[in-house]
N, C-alpha and C positions, 0 to 999 in steps of 0.2 A: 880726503875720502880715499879708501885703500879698494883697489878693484875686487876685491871680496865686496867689500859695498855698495861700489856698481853694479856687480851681478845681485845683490840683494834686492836692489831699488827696482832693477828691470822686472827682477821676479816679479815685484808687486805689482807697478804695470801690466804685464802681461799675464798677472789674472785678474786685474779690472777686466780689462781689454775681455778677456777670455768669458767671466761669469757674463758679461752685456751682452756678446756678440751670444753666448747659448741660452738666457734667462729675456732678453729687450733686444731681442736680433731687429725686429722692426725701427725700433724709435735708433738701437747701432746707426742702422743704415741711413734712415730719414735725417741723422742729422751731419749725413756726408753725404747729403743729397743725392740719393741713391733711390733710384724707383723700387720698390717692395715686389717680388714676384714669390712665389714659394719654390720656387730654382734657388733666388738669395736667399732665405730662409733659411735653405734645407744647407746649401752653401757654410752659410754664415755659420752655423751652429758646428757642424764640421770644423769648420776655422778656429772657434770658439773654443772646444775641446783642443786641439792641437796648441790653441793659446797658452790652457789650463795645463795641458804637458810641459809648455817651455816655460811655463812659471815655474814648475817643480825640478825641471831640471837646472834651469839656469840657479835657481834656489841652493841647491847642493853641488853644481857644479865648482864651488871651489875650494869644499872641504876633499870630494873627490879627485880634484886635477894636484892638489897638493900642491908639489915646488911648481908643478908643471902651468898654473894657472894663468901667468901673461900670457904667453905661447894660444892658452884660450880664450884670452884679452885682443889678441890680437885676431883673430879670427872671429871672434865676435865684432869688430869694430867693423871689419868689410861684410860681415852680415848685418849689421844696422845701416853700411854706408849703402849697399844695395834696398835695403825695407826703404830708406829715404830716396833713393834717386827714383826707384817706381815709385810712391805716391807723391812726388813730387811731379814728376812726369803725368799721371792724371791730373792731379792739381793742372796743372799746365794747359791741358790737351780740353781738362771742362767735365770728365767726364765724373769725377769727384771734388768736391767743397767741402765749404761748412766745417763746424768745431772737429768733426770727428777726425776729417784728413788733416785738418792744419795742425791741430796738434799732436799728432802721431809724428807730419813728419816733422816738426820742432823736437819731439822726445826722442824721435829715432837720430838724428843729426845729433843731439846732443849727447846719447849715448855712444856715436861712432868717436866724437873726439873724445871723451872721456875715457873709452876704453883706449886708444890709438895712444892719447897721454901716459897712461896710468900701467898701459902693458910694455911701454918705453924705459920705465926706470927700474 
């Protein structure tokens, strides 16, 4: 997989991620065992939209960066290595569970090394 593909894949992830958290912000959060208040709500859909941007951008960020795109392989890699160490860190701590944290941070870690690999060569 060439890191053009990585950034593709992530796109698509983060606008699942994106349409749930602004269209099923509730059932989002309920199944990262999150108590529902309309703070999270109003929160989450915020998040949601910002999702929907980093899909679009991560989407075209490597016809954009051009030669320059490991360079954004690699800086992408310490922004998924940081998305995993925070929700691993509430994993941790209790204050998040459930499918929605553990798979983020399994997809966010496996996006850090993918990119860290893939912006190496």
């Amino acid at each position: 997989m060439t890191i053009n593909n990585i950034f593709k894949t992530q796109s698509v992830i983060f606008f699942i991620n994106g349409l749930l958290q602004v269209f099923a912000t509730a059932m989002f959060f309920e199944m990262a065992n999150m108590e529902i208040t309309p703070h999270l709500v109003a929160l989450g859909q915020f998040l949601g939209v910002t999702f929907v941007f980093l899909a679009i951008f991560t989407w075209r960020l490597p016809e954009i960066a051009g030669d320059s795109v490991r360079h954004f392989g690699s800086l992408w890699a310490l922004g998924c290595l940081m998305w995993t160490a925070i929700i691993g860190y509430h994993i941790a701590v209790g204050v998040v569970g459930g499918p929605t944290a553990l798979v983020n941070v399994a997809i966010f870690a496996a996006f850090a090394v993918a990119y860290f690999l893939k912006s190496r060569n």
